[in-house]
C-alpha distance (Angstrom), angle and dihedral (degrees) to the residues before:
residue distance angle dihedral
X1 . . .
X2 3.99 . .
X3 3.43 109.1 .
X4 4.33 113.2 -132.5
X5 4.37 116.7 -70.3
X6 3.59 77.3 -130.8
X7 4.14 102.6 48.6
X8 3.76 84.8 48.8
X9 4.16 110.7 108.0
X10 3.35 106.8 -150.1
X11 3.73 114.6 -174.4
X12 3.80 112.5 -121.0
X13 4.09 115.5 -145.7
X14 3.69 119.6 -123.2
X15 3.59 113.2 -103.1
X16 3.55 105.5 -108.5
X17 4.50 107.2 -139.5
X18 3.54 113.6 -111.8
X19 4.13 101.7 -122.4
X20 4.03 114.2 -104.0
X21 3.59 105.9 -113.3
X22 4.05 109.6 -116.4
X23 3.65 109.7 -87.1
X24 3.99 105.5 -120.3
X25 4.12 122.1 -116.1
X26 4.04 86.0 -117.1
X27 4.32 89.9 42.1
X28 4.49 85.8 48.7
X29 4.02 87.5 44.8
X30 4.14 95.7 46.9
X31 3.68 91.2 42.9
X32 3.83 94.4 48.5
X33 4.30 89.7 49.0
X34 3.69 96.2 42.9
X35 4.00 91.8 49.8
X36 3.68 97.6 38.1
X37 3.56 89.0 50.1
X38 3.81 95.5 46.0
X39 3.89 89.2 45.2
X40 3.17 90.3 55.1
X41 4.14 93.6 61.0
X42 3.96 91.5 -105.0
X43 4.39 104.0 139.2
X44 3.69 124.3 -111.5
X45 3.72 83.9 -116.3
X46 3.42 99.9 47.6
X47 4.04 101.0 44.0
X48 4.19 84.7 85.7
X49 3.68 81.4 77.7
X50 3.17 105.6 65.7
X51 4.16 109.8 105.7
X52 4.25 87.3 -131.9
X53 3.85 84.9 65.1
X54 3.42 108.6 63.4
X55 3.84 90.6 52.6
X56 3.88 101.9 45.4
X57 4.03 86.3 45.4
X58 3.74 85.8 58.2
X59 3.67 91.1 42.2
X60 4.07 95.1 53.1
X61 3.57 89.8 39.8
X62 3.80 92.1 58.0
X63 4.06 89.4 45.8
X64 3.73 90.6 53.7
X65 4.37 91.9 -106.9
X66 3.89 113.0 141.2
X67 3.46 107.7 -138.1
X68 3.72 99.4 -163.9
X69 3.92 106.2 69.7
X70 3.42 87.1 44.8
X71 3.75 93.5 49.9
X72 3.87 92.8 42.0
X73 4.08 88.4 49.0
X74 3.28 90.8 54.6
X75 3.44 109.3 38.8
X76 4.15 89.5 57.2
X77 4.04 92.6 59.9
């Protein structure tokens, strides 16, 4: 006799954590402006004018990083 699909304990595998991708040198150097700036009670819409922004844009743009998700992610916390 078969015992019940539903009686039967199957064990289920651990899921196994997908790696976290390395976070680049420009990513670390963004994140570190955009929350030291917003720590220190600067405005999400005024941290754009900060003179260290223009340049590490620029930078992140030319290394293929977008900025703006980041920015946006960060900016909600």
């Amino acid at each position: 006799m078969l015992a019940e699909p539903s009686l039967v304990n199957v064990p289920i595998p651990e899921p196994i954590p997908e790696p976290e991708p390395e976070m680049s040198n420009i990513e670390r150097e963004f994140r570190e402006l955009v929350t030291g700036l917003l720590a220190a009670g600067v405005a999400p819409s005024d941290v754009m004018d900060d003179p260290r922004w223009e340049d590490l844009n620029e930078r992140a743009s030319a290394e293929g990083f977008e900025t703006w998700p980041v920015f946006l992610q960060l900016a909600a916390m």
